[in-house]
Structures are given as C-alpha cells and as structure tokens.
N, C-alpha and C positions, 0 to 999 in steps of 0.2 A: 331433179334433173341428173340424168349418170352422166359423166363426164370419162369418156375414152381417155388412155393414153396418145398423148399427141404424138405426131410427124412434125420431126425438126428438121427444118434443112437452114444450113450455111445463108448469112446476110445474102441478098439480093444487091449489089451497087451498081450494076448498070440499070435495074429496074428502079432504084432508088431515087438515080442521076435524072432516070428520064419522069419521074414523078416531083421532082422537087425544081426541074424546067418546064416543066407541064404548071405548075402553084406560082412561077415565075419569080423561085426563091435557089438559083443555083446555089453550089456549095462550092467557095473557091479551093477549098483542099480537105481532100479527105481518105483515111487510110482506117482501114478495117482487117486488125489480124484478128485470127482463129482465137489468139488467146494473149491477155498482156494481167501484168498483178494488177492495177488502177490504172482506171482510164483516165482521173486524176493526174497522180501522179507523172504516170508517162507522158502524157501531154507537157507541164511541167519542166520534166525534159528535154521532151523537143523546144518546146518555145526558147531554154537556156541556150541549146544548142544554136537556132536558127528561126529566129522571131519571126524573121520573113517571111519564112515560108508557110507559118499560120497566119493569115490575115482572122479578123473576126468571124467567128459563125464557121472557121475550118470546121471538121469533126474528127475526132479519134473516139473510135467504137470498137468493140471488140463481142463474140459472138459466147466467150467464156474469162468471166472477169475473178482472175483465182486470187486476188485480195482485194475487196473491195471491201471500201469501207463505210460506215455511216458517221452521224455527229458522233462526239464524243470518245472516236477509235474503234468502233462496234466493227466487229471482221464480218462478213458474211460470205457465202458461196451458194449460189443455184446451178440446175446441169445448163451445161451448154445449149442456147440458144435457146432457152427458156425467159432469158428477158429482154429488152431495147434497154442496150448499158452502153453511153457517150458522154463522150466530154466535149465544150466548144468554148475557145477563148472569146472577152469582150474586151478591148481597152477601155477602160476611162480614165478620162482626162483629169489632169492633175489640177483643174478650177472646181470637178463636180465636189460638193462637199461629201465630206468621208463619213458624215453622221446621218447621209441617206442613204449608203450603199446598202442596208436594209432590205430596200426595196426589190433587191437583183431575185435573192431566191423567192420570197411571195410572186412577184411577177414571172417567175419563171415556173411556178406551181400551177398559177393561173391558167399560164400558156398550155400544158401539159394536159389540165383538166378539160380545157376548150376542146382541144384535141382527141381527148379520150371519149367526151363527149359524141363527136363527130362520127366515133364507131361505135356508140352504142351504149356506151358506158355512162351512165351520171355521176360525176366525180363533182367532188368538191376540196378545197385548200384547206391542209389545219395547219396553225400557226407553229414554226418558225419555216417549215423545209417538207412538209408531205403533203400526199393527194392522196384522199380517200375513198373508194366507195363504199357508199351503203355502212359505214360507218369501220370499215378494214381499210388498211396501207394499201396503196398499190402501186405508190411512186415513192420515193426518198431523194432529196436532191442536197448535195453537200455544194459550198462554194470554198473557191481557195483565195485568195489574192497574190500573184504572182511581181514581184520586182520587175518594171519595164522604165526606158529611154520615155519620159515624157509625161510620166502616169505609172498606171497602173494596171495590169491586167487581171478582171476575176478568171479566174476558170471555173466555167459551171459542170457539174457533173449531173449526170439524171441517169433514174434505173429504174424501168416501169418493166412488171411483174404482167408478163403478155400470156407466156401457154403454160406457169406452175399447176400442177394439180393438187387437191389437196394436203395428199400427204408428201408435195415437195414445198410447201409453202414454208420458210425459215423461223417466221412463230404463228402463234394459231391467232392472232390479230391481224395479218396479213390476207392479202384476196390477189386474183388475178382476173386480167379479160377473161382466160379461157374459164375461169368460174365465173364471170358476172354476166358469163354470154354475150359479148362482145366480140368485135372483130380482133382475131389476133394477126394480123398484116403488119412486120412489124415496117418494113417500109412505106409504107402509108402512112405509120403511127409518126414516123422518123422526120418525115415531109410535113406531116400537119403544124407537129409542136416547131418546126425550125422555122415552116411560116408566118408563126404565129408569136415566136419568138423572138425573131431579129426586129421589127418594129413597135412591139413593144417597153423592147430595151431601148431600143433608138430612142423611142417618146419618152422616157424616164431619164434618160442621159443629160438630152437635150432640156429636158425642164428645169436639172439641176434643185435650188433649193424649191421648186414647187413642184416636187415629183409627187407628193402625196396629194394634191391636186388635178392631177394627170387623170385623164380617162382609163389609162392601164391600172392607176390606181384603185379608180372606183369600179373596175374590174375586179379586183381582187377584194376589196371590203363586198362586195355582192356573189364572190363565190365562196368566203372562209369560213367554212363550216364550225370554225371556234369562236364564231362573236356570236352570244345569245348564249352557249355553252356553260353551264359548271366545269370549273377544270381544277385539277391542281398543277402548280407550279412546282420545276425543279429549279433550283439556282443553282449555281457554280458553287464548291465550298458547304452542298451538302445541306444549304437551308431550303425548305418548302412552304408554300400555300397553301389555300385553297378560299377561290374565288367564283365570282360569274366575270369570264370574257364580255366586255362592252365596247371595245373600240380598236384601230387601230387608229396610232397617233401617226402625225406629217412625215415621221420618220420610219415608219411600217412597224414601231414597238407596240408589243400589245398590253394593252390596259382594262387591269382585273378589278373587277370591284368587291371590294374588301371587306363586310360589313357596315358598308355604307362612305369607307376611303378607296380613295382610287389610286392604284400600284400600277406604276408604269416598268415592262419586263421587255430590254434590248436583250437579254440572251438567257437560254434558259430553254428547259425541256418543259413542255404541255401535255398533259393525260386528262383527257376528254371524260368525262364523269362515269361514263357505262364502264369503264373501266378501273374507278377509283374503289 
C-alpha cells in the first residue's frame, strides 16, 4: 500500500461540537490552541488557576504538542496535526480507594481502542498505558493526579498517532491510522473516545472497591492484548523479568507467571515478546 503525503488542516471545533451533540456527549469546556508544550501540564494549570471553569470530561487539545511527554519523562514531538493530543479532567471522590485508581488508564485504553475500532482500526490495550495495532503503538495515555477541595482530580492525557507516515513515526515500533488504513477524522476519533469515555469512568468510579468487577472492567481483561503474552518486565530501580502475562488482579495490576510463581506488577514498563 503507498501511503501519499497527507493534507493537514487545523482541529475542526464547531464540527467537533456538533458531532459530540449529535453522540449526545456535549463537552462543557473546551479550548484548542495551535500549540501549548503539554496538554498535561497546561491543563494542570488551569485547573490551579480556576477549577470551575473545568468541569469533568472539559478538553484542552492542542493541534501541535512541542513537549509532550510519555511514562517515565520520554519527550517526544510529531508535525502539527499529525495526532489527536487532549487532555480531560476526572474528579474522584475522596471515599474511591486510591489502590484502584489503576483502573483509570486501562479503561481509558479500552475506550480509545473501542473508538479506533469504530474507524477501522483493530486495536487492542497493552498493559500499563497503550493501544496497539497489529502489534505497533498508536496511542500512549499518561495520567496525572491533580490536588482538588474534596478529592482528587486525575488528568488524563491521550495522543493517538492519526496521519504519521512512516518516516514521521518517532520509533519504528510505532503505527498510525493513516498506515493501518483507517479513518483519520480526527473529530470523529475525538467524539467516539469522549463517548465512550465518560461512562465508563462513571461505572468505575461509582463501583468504587468493585471496580475490577465492573463491566468496563471485563472490557478491558477482553481487549488487553498482554494477557496470554510473554513479556518482560521493567521495574522501577532498574530490576527486570521475564514472564507469561496471565491476569489482571481487582486492582488492574498485572500478574506474570514466573516459572510457575505468580508476580503481581502495580508499576512497571511491559515489552511484549516479538520485541524481547
């Protein structure tokens, strides 16, 4: 398949507005400049500034994200309007336990892959924070946890890789719609995952300690392309693995079987076996 140079043009937000009232998922606030360093971050600072004025599920997206980051402080840069890069705050409540909050980015991986799905794409979740097709990245989702009056607010950030071509893709593990021949509509893509997003989280919020119970959860154990996997583990501090992915636990840790023991991993990088 040759793959032309694409035609970028500037976020769409009236067509976005009226596709995301159309799904019957408005967006109570939402600001999309040309260009900010993190849509993280910045967000961040608005919320410090005026909590208000982001209710949950607001968006801050930007069409060129000149620091953007992954786990671990990983910087990256693609050309402008080559990806869907957004942030949206979520309060939760200072009763949900802090030892599921796990669950936020798996379900929000989930959401993203449903979505991509939608256009064309078979995506699948790998464990702790990406969507992949066909066995390359095409999403990366970081969370933050923000200080709020009552709780806590995450900030989700998401950055799906819509019209890269191959030699803009930032490593050669990496894919995009416009290579996996899908739709690159990135306000379509914008509408689906916020659809599909906000009650999700709702259902997980609300279940509190039986969120891994949850229908969003057996969503995501059915789309995580890391259970059944060989993988090796990173840990923090530089120690590593190497196991088979078999579960995820009530808390969205994933649990690697070890020669026959089983390692339960809340935090930690995952390298899928075709790549070990």
């Amino acid at each position: 398949m040759v793959h032309t140079e694409p035609s970028r043009r500037p976020f769409d937000l009236p067509r976005f507005q009226e596709l995301s009232e159309r799904s019957r998922t408005p967006v109570a606030h939402l600001e999309w400049p040309a260009e900010l360093g993190s849509t993280n971050d910045e967000l961040a600072a608005r919320l410090t500034a005026d909590p208000d004025s982001w209710p949950d599920f607001s968006v801050l997206g930007t069409d060129f994200q000149s620091a953007g980051r992954g786990r671990l402080g990983r910087v990256w840069t693609v050309p402008p309007g080559a990806c869907l890069t957004f942030s949206v705050p979520v309060r939760v409540p200072a009763a949900f336990p802090i030892e599921m909050i796990g669950w936020l980015p798996v379900v929000t991986g989930w959401c993203v892959a449903e979505a991509l799905g939608a256009g064309g794409a078979g995506a699948g979740v790998k464990w702790p924070n990406d969507v992949l097709v066909d066995g390359s990245k095409i999403c990366g989702i970081l969370t933050r946890a923000h200080p709020a009056v009552g709780g806590t607010i995450v900030i989700i950030g998401i950055g799906i890789n819509v019209s890269l071509t191959a030699a803009e893709l930032p490593v050669p593990t990496a894919t995009s719609l416009l290579l996996a021949g899908a739709s690159t509509d990135r306000e379509a893509l914008l509408a689906g995952v916020l659809a599909r997003l906000r009650p999700a989280v709702a259902e997980v919020l609300a279940a509190g300690e039986g969120a891994g119970a949850s229908a969003s959860a057996a969503g995501v154990r059915e789309a995580m392309v890391t259970l059944g996997a060989d993988v090796r583990v990173e840990l923090p501090g530089d120690e590593h693995f190497t196991g088979r992915a078999v579960a995820l636990d009530d808390t969205a840790a994933l649990v690697v079987d070890v020669g026959g023991a089983r390692r339960r991993v809340s935090a930690g990088d995952v390298v899928h076996a075709r790549a070990l």
